[in-house]
Every structure is written in C-alpha cells, then in structure tokens.
N, CA, C and O of each residue as an XYZ file, in Angstrom:
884
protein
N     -15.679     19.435     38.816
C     -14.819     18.485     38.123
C     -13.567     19.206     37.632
O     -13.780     20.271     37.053
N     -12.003     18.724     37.791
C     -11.251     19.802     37.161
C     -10.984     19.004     36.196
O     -11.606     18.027     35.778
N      -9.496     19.733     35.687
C      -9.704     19.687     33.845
C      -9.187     18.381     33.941
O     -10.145     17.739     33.513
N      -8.698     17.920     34.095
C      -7.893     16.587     33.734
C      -9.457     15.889     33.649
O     -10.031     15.925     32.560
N     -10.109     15.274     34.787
C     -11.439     14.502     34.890
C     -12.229     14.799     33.476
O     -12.326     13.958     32.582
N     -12.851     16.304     33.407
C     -13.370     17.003     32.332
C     -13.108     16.293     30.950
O     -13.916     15.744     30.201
N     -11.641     16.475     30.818
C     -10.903     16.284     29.291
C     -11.384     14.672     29.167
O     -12.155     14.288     28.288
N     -10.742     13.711     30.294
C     -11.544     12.688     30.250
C     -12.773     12.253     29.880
O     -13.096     11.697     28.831
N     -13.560     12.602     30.994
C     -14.850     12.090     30.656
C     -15.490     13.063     29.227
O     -16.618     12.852     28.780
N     -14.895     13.734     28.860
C     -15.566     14.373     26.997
C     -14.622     12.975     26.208
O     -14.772     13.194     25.006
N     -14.015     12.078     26.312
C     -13.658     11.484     25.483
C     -14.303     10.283     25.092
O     -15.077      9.691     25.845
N     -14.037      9.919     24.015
C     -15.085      8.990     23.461
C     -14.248      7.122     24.985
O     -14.805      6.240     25.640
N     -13.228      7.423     24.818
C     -12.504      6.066     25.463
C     -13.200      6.201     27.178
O     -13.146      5.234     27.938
N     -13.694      7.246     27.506
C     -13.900      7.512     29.056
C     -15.607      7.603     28.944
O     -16.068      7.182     30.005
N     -16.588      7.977     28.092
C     -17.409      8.451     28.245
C     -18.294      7.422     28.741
O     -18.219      6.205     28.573
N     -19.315      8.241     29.507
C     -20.378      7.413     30.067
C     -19.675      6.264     31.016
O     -20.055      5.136     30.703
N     -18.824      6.297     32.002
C     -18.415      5.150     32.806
C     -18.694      5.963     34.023
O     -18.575      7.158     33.753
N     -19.054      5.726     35.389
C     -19.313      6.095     36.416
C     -18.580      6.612     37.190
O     -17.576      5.922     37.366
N     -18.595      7.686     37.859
C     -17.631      9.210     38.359
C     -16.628      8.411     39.265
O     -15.439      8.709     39.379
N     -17.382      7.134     40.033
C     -16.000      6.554     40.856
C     -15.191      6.004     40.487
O     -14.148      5.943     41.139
N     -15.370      5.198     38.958
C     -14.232      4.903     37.830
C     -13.176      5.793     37.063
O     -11.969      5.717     36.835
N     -13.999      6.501     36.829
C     -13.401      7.827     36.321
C     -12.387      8.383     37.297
O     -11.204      8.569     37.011
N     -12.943      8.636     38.479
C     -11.456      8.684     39.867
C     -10.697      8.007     39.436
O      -9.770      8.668     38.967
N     -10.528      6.668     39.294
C      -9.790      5.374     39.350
C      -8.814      6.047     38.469
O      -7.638      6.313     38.720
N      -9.646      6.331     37.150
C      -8.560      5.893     36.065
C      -7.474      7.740     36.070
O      -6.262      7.827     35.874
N      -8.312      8.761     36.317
C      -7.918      9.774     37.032
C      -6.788      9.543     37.905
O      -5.750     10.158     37.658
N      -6.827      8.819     38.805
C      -5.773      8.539     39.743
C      -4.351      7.643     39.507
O      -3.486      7.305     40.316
N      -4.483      7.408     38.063
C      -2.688      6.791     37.522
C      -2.315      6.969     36.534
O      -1.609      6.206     35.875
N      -3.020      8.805     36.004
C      -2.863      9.414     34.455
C      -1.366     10.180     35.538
O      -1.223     10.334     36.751
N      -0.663     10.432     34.567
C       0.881     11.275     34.873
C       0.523     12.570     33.988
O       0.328     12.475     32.777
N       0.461     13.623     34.594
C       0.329     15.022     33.662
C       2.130     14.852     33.248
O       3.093     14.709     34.000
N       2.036     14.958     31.455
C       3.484     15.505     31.103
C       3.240     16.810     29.811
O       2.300     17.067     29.059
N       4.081     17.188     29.947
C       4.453     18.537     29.132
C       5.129     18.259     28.000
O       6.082     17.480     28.028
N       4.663     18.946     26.701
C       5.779     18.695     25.698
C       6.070     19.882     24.903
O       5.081     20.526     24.554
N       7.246     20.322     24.532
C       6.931     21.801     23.588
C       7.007     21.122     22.222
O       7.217     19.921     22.054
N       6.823     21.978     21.325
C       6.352     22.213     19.938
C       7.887     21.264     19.132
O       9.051     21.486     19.466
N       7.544     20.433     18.266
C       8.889     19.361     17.843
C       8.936     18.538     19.049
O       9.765     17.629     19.103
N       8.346     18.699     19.770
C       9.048     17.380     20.723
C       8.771     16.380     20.267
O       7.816     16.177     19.516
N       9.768     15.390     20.746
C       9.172     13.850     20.380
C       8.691     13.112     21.702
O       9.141     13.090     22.847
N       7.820     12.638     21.215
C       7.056     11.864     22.685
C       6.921     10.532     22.761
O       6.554      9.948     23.780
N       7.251      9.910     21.539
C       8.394      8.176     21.450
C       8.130      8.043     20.169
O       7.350      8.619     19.411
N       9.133      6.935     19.999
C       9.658      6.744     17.950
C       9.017      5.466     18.232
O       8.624      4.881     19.241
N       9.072      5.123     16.310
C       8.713      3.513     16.430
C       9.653      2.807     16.759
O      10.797      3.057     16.378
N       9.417      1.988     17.378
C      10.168      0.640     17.380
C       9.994      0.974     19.384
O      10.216     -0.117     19.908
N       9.775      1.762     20.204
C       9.957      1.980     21.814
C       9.403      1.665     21.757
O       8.608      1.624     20.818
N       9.386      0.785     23.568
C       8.143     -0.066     24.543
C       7.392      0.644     24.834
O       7.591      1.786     25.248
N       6.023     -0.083     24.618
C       4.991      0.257     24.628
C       4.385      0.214     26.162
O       3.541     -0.592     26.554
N       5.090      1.416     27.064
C       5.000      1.224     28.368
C       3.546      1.718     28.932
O       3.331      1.685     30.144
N       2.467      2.218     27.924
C       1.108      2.345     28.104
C       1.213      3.807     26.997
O       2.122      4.128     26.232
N      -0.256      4.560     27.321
C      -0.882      5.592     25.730
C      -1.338      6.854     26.491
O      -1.588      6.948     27.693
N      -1.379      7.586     25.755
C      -1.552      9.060     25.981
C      -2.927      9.724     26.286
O      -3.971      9.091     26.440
N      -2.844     10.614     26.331
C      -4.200     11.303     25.701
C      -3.915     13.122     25.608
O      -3.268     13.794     26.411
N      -4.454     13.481     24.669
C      -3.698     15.065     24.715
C      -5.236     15.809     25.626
O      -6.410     15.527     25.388
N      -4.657     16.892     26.781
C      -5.157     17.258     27.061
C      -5.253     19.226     26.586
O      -6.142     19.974     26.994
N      -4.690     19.430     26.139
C      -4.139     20.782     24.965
C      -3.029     20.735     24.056
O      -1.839     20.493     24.261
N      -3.633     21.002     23.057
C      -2.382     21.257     21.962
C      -3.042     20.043     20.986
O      -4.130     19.496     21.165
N      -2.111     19.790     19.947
C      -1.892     18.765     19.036
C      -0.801     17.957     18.808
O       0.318     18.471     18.836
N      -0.959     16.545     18.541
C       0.072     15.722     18.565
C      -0.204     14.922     16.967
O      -1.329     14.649     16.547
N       1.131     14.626     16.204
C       0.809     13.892     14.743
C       1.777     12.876     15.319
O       2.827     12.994     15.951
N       0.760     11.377     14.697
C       1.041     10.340     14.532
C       1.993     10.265     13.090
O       1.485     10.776     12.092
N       3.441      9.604     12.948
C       3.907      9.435     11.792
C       4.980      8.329     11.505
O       5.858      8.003     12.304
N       4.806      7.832     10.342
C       6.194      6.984      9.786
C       7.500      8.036      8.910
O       7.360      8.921      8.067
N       8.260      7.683      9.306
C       9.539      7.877      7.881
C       9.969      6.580      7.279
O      10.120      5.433      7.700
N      10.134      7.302      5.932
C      10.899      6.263      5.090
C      11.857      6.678      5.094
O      12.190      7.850      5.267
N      12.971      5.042      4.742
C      14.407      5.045      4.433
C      15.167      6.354      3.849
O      16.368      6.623      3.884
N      13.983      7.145      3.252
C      15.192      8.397      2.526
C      14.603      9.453      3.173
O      15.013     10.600      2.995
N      13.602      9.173      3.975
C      13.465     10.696      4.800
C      12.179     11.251      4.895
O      11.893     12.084      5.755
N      11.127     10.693      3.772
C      10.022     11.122      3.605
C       8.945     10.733      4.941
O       8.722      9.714      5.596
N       8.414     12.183      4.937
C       7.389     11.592      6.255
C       5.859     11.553      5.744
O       5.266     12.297      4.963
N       5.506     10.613      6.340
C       4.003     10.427      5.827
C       2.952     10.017      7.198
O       2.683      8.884      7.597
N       2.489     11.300      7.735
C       1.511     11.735      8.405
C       0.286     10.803      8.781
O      -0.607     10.913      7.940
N      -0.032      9.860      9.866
C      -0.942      8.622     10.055
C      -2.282      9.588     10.772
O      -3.397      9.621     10.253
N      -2.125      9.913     11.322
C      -3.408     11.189     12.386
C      -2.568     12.088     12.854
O      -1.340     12.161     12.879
N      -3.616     12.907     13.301
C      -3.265     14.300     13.986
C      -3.956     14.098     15.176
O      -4.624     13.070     15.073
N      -4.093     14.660     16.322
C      -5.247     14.484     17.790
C      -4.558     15.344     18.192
O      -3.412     15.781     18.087
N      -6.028     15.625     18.982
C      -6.463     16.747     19.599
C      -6.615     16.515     20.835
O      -6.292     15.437     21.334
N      -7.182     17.596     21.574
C      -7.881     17.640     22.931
C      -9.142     16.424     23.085
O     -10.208     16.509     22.476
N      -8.823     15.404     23.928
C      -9.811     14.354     24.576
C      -9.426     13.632     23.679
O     -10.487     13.047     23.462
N      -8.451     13.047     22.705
C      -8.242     12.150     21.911
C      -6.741     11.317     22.402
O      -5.615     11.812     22.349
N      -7.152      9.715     22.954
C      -5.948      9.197     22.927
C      -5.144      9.039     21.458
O      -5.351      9.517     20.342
N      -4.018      8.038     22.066
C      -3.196      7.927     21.037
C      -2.293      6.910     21.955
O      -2.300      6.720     23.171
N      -1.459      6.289     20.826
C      -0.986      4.993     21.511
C      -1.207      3.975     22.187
O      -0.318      3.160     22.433
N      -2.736      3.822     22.703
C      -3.317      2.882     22.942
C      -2.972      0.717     22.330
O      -3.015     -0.340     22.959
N      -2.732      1.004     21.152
C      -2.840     -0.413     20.781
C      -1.773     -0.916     21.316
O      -1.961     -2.093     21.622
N      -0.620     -0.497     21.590
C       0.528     -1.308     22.697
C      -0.066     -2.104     24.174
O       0.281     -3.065     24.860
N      -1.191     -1.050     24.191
C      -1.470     -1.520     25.915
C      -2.152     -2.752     25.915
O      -2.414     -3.137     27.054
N      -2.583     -3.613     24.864
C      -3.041     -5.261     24.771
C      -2.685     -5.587     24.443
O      -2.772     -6.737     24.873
N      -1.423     -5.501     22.929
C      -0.862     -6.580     22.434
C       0.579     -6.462     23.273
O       1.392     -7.382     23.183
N       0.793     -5.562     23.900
C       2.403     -5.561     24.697
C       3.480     -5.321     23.359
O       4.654     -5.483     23.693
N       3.350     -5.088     22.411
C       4.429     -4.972     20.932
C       5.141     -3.362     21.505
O       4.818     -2.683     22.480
N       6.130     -3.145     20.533
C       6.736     -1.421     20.662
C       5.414     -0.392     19.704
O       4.303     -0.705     19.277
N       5.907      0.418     19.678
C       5.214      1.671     19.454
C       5.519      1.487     17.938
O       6.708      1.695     17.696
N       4.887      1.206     17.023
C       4.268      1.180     15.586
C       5.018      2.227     14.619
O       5.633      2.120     13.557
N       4.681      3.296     15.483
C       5.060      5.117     14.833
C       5.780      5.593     15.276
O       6.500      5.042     16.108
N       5.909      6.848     14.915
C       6.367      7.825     15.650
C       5.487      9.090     16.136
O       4.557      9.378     15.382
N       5.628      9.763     17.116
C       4.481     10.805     17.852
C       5.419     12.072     18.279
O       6.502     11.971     18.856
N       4.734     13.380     17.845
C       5.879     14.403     18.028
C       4.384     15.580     18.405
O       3.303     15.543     17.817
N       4.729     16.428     19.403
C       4.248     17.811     19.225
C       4.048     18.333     18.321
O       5.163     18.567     17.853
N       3.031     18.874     17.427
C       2.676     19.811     16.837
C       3.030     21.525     17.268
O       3.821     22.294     16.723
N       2.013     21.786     18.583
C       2.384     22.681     19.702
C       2.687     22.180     20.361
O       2.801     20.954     20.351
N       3.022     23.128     21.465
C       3.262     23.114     22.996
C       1.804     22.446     23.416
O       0.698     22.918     23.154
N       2.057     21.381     24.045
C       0.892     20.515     24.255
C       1.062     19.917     25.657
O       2.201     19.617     26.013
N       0.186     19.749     26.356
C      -0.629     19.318     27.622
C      -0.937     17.569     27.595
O      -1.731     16.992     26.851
N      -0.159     17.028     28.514
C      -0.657     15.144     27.361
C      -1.193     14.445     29.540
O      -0.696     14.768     30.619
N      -1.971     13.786     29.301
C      -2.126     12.838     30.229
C      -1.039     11.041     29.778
O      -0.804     10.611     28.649
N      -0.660     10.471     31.009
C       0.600      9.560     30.335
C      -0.838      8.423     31.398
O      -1.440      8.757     32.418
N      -0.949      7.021     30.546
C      -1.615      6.008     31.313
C      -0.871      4.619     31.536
O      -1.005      3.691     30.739
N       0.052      4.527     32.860
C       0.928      3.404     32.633
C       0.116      2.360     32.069
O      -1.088      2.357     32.325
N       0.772      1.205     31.111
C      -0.470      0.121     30.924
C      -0.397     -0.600     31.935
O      -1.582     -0.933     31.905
N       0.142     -1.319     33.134
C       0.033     -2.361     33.620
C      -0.990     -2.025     34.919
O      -1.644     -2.891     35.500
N      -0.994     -0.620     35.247
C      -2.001      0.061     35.951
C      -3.609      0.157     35.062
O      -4.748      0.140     35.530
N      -3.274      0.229     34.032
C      -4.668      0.559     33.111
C      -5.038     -0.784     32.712
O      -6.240     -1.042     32.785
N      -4.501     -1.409     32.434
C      -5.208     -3.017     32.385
C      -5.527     -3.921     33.564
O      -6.323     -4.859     33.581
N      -4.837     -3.510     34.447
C      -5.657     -3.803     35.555
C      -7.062     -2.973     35.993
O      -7.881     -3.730     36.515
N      -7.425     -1.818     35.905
C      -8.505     -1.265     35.751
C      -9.779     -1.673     35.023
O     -10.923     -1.859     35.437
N      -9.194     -1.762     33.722
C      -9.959     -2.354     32.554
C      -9.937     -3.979     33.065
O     -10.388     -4.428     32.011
N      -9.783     -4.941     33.737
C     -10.021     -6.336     34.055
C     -11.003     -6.113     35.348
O     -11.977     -6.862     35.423
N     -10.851     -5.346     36.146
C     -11.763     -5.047     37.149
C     -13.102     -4.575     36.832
O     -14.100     -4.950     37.448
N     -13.121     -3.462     35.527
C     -14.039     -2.829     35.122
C     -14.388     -2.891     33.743
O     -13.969     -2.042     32.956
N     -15.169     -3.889     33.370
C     -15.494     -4.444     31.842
C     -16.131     -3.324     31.146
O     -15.621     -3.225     30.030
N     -16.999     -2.475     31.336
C     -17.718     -0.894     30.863
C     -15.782     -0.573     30.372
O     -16.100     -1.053     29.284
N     -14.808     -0.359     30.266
C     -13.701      0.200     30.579
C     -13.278     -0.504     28.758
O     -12.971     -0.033     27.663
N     -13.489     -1.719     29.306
C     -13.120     -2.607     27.945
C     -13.905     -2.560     26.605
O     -13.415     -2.624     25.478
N     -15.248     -2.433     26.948
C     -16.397     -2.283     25.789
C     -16.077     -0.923     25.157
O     -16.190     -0.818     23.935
N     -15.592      0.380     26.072
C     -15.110      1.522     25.669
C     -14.367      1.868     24.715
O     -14.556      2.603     23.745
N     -13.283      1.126     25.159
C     -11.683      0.791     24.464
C     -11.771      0.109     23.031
O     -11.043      0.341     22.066
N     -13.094     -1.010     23.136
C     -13.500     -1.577     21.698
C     -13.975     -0.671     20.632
O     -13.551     -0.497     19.489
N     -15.335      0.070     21.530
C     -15.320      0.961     20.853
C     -14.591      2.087     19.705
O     -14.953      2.459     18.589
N     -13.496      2.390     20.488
C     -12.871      3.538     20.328
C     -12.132      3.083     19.060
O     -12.206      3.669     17.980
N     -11.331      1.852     19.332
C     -10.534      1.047     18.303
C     -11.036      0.864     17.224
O     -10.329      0.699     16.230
N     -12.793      0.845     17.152
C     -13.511     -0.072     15.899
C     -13.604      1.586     15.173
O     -13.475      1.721     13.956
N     -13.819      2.666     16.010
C     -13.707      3.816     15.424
C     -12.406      3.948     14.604
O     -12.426      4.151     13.390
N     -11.227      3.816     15.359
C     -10.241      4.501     14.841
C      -9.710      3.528     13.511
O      -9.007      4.016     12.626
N     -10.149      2.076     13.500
C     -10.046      1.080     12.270
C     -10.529      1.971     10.873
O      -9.803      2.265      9.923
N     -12.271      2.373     11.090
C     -12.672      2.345     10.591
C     -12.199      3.910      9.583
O     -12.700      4.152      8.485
N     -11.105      4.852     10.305
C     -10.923      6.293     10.278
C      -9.655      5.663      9.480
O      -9.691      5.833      8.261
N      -8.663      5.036      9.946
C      -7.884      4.215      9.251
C      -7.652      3.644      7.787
O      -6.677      3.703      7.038
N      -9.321      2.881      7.614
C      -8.962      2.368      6.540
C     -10.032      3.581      5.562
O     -10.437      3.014      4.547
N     -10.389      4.619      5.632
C     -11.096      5.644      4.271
C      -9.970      5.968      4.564
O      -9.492      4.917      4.135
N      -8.542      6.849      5.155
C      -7.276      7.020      4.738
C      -6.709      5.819      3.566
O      -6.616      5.958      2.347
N      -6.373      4.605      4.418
C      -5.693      4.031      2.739
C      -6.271      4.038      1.598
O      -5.687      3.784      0.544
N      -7.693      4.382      1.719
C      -8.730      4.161      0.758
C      -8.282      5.576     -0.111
O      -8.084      5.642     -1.325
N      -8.196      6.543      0.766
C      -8.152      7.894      0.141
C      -6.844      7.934     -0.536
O      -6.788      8.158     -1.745
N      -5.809      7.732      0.162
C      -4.306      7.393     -0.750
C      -3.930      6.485     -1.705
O      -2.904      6.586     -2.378
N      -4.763      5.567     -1.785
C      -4.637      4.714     -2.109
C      -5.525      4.606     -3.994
O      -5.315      4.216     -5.143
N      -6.344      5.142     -3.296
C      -8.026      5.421     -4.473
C      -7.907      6.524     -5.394
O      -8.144      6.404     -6.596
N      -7.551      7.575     -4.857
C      -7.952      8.901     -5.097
C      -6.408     10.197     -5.359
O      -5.496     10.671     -4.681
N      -6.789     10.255     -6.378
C      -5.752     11.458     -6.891
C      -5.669     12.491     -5.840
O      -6.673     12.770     -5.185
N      -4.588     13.051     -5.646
C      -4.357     14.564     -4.606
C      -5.515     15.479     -4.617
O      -5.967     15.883     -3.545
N      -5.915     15.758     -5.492
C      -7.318     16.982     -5.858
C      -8.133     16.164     -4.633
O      -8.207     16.438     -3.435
N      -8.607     15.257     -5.260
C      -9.475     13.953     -4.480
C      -9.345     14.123     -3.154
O     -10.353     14.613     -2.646
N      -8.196     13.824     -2.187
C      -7.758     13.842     -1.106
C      -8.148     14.979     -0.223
O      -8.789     14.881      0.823
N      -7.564     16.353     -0.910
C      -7.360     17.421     -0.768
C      -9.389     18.048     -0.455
O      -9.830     18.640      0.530
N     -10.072     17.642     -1.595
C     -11.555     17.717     -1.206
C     -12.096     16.948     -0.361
O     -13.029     17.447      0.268
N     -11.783     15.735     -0.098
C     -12.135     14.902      1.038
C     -12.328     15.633      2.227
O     -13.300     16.127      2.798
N     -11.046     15.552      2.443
C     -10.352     16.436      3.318
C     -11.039     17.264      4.377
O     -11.203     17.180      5.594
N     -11.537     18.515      2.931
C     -12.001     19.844      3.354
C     -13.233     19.639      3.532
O     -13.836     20.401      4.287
N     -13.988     18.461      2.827
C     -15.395     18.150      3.298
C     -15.581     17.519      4.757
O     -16.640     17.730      5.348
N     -14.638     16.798      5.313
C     -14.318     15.976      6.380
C     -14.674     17.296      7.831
O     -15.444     17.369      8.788
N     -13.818     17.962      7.350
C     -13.590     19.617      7.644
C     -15.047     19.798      8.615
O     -15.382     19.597      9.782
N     -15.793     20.419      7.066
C     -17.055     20.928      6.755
C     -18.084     20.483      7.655
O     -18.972     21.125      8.215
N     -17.679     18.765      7.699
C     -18.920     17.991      8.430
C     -18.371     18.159     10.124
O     -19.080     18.781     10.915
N     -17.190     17.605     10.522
C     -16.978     17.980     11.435
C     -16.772     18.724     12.273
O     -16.715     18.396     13.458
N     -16.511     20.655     11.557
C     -16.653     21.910     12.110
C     -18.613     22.125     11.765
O     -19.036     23.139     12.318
N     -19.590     21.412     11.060
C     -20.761     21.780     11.347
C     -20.905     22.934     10.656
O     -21.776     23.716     11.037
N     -19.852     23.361      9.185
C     -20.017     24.345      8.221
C     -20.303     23.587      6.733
O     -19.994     22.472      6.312
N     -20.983     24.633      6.188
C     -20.864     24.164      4.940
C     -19.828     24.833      3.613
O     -19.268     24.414      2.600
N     -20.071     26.723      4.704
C     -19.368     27.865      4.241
C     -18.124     28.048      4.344
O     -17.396     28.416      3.421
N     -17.716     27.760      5.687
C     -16.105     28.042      5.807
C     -15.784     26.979      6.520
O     -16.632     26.553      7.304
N     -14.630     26.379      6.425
C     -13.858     25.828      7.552
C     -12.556     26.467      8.021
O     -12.012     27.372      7.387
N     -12.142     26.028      9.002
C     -10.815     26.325      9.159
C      -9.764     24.950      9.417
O     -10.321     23.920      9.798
N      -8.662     24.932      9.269
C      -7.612     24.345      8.653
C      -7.020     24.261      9.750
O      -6.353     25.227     10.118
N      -7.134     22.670     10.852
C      -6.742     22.358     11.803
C      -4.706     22.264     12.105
O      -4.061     22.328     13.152
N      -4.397     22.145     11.094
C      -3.068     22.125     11.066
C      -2.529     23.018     10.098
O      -3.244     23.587      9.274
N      -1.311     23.160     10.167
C      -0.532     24.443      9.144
C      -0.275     23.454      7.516
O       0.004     22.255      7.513
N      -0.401     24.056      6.627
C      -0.349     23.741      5.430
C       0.545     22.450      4.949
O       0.075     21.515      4.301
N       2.001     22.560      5.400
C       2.913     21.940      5.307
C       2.221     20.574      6.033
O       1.858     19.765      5.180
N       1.973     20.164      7.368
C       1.369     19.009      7.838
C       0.448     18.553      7.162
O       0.370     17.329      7.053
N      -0.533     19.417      6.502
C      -1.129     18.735      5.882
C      -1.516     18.250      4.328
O      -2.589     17.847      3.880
N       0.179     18.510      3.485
C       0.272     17.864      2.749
C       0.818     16.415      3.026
O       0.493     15.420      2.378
N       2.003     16.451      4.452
C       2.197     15.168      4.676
C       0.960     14.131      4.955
O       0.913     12.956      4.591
N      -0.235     15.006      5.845
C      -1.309     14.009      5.655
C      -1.757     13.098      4.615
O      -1.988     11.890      4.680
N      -1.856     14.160      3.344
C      -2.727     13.859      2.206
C      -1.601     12.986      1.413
O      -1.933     12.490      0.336
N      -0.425     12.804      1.853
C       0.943     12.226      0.838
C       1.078     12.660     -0.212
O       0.818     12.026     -1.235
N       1.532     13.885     -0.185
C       2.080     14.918     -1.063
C       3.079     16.033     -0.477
O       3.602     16.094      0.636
N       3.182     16.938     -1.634
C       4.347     17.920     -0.753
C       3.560     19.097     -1.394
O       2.890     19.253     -2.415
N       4.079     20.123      0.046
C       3.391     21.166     -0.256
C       3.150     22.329     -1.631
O       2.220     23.059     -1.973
N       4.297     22.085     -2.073
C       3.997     22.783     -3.622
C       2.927     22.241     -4.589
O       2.153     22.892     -5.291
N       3.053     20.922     -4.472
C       1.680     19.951     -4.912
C       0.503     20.773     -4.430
O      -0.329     21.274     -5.186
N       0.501     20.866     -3.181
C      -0.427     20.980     -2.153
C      -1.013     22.357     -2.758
O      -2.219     22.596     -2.818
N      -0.065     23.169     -3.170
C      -0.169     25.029     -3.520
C      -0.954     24.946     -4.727
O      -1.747     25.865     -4.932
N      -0.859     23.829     -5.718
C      -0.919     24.140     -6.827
C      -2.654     23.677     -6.983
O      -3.213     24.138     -7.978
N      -3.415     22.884     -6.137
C      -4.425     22.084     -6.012
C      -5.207     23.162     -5.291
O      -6.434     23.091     -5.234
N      -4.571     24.104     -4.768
C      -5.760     24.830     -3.606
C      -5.877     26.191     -4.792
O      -7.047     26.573     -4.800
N      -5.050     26.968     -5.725
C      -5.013     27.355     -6.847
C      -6.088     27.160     -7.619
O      -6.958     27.950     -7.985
N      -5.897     25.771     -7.871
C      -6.967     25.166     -9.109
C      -8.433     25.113     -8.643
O      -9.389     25.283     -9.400
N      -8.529     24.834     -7.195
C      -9.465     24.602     -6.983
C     -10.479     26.202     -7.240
O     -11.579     26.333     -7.777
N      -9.610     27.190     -6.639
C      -9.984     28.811     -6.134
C     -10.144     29.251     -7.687
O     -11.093     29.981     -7.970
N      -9.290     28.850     -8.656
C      -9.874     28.910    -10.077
C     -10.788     28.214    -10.741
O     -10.853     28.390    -11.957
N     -11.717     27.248    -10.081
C     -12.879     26.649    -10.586
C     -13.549     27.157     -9.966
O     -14.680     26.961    -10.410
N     -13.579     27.884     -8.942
C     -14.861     28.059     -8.371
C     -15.716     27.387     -7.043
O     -16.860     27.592     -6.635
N     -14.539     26.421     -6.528
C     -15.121     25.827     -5.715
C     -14.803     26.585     -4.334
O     -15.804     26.943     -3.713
N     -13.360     26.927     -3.676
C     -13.061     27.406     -2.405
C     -12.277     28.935     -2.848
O     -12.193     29.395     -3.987
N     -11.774     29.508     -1.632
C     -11.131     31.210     -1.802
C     -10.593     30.620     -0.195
O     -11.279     30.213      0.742
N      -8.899     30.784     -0.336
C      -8.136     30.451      0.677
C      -7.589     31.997      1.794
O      -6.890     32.894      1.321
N      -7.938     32.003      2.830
C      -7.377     33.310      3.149
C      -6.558     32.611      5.035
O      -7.090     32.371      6.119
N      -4.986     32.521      4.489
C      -4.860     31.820      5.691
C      -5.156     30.142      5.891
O      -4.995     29.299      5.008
N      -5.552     29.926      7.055
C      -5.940     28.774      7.556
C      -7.768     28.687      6.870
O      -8.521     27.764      6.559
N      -7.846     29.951      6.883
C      -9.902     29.873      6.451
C      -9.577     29.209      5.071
O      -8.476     29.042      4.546
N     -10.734     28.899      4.655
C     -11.124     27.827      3.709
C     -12.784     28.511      3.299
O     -13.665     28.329      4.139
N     -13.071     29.135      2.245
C     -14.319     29.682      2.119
C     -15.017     28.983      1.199
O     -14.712     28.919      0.008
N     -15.895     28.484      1.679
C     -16.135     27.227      0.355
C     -17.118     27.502     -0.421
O     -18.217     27.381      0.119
N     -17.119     27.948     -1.887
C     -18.052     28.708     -2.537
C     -19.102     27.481     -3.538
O     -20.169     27.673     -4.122
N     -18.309     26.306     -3.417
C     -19.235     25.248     -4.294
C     -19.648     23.840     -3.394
O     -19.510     22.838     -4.095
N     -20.105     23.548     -2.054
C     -20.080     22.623     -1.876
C     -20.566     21.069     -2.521
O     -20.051     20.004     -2.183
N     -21.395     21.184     -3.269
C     -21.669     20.230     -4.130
C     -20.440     19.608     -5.434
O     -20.375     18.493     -5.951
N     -19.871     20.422     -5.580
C     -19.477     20.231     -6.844
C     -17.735     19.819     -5.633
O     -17.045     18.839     -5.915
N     -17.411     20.619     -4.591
C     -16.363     19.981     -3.802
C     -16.702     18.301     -3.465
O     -15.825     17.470     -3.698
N     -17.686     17.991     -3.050
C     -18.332     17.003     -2.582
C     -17.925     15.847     -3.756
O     -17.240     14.867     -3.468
N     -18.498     16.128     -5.257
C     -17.847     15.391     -6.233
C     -16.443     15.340     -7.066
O     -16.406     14.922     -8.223
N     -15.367     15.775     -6.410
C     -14.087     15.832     -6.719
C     -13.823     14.735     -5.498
O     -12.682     14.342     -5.258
C-alpha cells in the first residue's frame, strides 16, 4: 500500500471501506505542497472540495476586525479539514494556513460526491467524522466559554495526557505562541499560568515536554 492509500485508510473519514473504494477515492486526491505560513484558503473562498494533511500540521482560524486571531483546530497527519463545504456548497467558513512545511491530499468535491452517492459506506463515514468533530467543537466553546485560562490551559494538557496515553509527560503538539491562540489568550497570559502552575506543584515545563507531577489535582483545575 503506498503512503497516500496508508494515510487514508488510518483515517477515521476512510476507515474500514473496501480496498477497491479506497482506489476510487485514491484516484481524484491531488498531492499539493505547502511551506510553513502558507495559506491554503481564507474565509469567505469557494468551497471547491477539503483536504486532508498527509505530513506536517495545518491550523484552522478566524481574525477579528482588529487583528486578533483565534485558533478553531490544529490537524495532523490522516485528519481532514474543510470538508463541510463539500455538502452545503457555501465558501470556506475560516481560514487554513501551514503550521510546517506540510504534505496535504486536495479532494475535488464534485468528484467526491459523486463517489459518496455511488458508495453510501462513504457517507455513513463522513457522518461519522462530522458528529465527531461537532462534538470536539462544542467542549471548545464550552471550554472558552465556561472556564477561566488556568481551566483551559489544564484541559488542555489533560486532553494531551489522554491522547499521547501518558499520565507523566506529554509533549506539546504545537509551539507555545499557537497555543495560546488556541486557548484565547496571549502568550504572556499563557507564561504566567504555566509558572503558577510549576509553582503549585502540578507540572515542570522543559521546552515542548510537559512533566506532570500532580495529575489529579491537574484534572480538577
């Protein structure tokens, strides 16, 4: 299997559909290239079909009127992005930029919805994936919305914890600065919370590592 197929079928939108589908949809992905700052479309562009990163990282984001950016997701390897254009036909919501130098598969939509009408497994997938990414969606507004920066900031690192399969260390998928725009804050905020925390006793920051010396007591912040 080479990598393009591979990256595919590990994704939650491809998984489990049958190797001659998987050709199919294999056969009208566009390999494109992006370096590090690139932009890979703003809001308000046609939504001419959705991505999927096959290396590197890509952040989903809005700006406001005076400049402020506020960080919607980050994705990774086997994770689309831009998908919701390809059924309702609307422009592109956000904006999407390189993190790194990143590796992206491009899926025209009018080719991919014809796929997905031929092949209903294709569509149940796609539901899937969406009811996931709703549901990833709304504990974000919940978290910005609910929860003081400290709050966020432990979420966060527990989110981390569960999804790197540590309890001890994690490491810190994006550089500091991104991920105060995640949490909607700015990074001096951001400095002063990872401080407080390393003075209670809960984490010890070295770098991107994250050494987490209290998980219980992180867990209740």
């Amino acid at each position: 299997m080479d990598k393009k197929k591979k990256i595919m079928a590990g994704s939650l939108l491809f998984s489990g559909i049958p190797d001659a589908q998987l050709d199919e949809v294999a056969a009208i992905a566009v390999d494109k290239t992006c370096r590090r700052g690139e932009s890979i479309f703003f809001e308000g562009d046609e939504g001419t079909g959705f991505y999927m990163v096959v290396e590197g990282q890509v952040k989903i984001y809005k700006m406001s009127f005076d400049g402020k950016e506020q960080i919607l997701h980050i994705f990774g390897p086997g994770e689309p992005f831009g998908e919701v254009p390809v059924f309702h036909g609307q422009p592109f919501p956000a904006n999407a930029m390189a993190l790194v130098n990143s590796s992206l598969l491009f899926f025209p939509r009018r080719q991919f919805v014809d796929l997905v009408t031929a092949n209903p497994s294709l569509a149940l997938n796609m539901l899937a994936m969406l009811s996931f990414r709703l549901r990833r969606f709304a504990a974000q507004i919940e978290s910005l919305s609910l929860k003081e920066v400290p709050g966020r900031l432990a979420a966060y690192i527990v989110y981390l914890a569960e999804e790197q399969g540590a309890t001890e260390r994690v490491t810190l998928d994006i550089p500091k600065g991104q991920l105060a725009s995640l949490l909607g804050t700015i990074p001096e905020t951001l400095s002063r919370i990872f401080a407080r925390m390393t003075e209670e006793g809960l984490i010890r920051v070295d770098g991107r590592t994250i050494l987490i010396d209290d998980f219980e007591r992180l867990r209740e912040w």
